[in-house]
C-alpha positions as CSV (number, residue, x, y, z in Angstrom):
1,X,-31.5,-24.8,8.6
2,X,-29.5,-23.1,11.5
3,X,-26.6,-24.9,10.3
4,X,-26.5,-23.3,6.9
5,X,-27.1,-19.9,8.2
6,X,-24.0,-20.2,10.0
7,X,-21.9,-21.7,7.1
8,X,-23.2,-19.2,4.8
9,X,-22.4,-16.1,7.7
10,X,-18.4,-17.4,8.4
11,X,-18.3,-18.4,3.9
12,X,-19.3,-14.2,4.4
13,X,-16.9,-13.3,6.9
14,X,-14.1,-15.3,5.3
15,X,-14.8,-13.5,1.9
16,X,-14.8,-10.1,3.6
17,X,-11.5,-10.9,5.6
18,X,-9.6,-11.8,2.2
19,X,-11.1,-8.7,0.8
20,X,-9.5,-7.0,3.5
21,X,-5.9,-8.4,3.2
22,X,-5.9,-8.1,-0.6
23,X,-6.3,-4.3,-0.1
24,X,-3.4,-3.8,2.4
25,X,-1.6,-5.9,0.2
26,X,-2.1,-4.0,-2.6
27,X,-1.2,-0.5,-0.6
28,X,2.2,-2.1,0.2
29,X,2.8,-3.1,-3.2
30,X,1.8,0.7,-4.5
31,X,4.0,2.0,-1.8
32,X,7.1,0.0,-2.8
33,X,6.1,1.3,-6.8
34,X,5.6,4.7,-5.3
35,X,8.7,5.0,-3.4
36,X,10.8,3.3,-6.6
37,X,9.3,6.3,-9.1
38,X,10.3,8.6,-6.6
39,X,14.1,7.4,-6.5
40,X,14.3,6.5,-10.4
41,X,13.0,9.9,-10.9
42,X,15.2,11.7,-8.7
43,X,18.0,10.0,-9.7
44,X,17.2,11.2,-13.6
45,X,16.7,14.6,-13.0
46,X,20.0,14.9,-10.7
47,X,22.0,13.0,-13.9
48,X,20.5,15.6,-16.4
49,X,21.1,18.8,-14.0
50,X,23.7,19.1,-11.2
51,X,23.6,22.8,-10.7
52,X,20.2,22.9,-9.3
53,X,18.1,20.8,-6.8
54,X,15.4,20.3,-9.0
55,X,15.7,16.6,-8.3
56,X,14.2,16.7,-5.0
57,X,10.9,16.6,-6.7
58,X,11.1,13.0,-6.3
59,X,10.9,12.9,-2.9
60,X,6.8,13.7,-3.7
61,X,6.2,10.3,-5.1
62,X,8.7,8.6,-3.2
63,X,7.0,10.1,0.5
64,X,3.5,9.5,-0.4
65,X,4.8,5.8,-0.7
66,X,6.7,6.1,2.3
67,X,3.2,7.3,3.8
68,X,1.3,4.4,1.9
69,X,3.3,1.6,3.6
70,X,3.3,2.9,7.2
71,X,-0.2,3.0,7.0
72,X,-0.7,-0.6,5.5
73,X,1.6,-1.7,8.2
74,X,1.1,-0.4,11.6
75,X,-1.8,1.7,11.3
76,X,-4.9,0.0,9.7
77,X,-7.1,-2.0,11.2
78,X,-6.7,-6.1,10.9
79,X,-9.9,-8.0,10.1
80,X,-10.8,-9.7,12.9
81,X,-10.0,-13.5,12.9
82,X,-12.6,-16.2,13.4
């Protein structure tokens, strides 16, 4: 009976940790897309307009990305490993 507790507890904590690394996953993959919309979008309004620097409204997708992946990378927590 102890025995299955146990099983059931690291089945638990192994579920929780994958639940864990698909969510920093997926803020790295929406900083990449973030930080791509911010250069593709810069990069159309500086071909449509050259006189003024209206294009540097990019840089508001593109740094939240910027601040997306630094924070998947160095500062969340890791799941603990068993």
């Amino acid at each position: 009976m102890i025995e299955m507790l146990q099983e059931e507890e690291r089945i638990r904590q192994a579920e929780e940790r994958a639940k864990e690394m698909k969510m920093i996953e997926g803020m790295k993959i929406g900083g990449l897309v973030n930080i791509a919309i911010g250069v593709a979008l810069m990069a159309l309004i500086r071909g449509t307009n050259h006189e003024n620097s209206a294009y540097l409204v990019g840089l508001i997708p593109g740094l939240i990305g910027v601040a997306l992946l630094v924070y998947a990378l160095f500062m969340v927590p890791r799941p603990a490993q068993a």
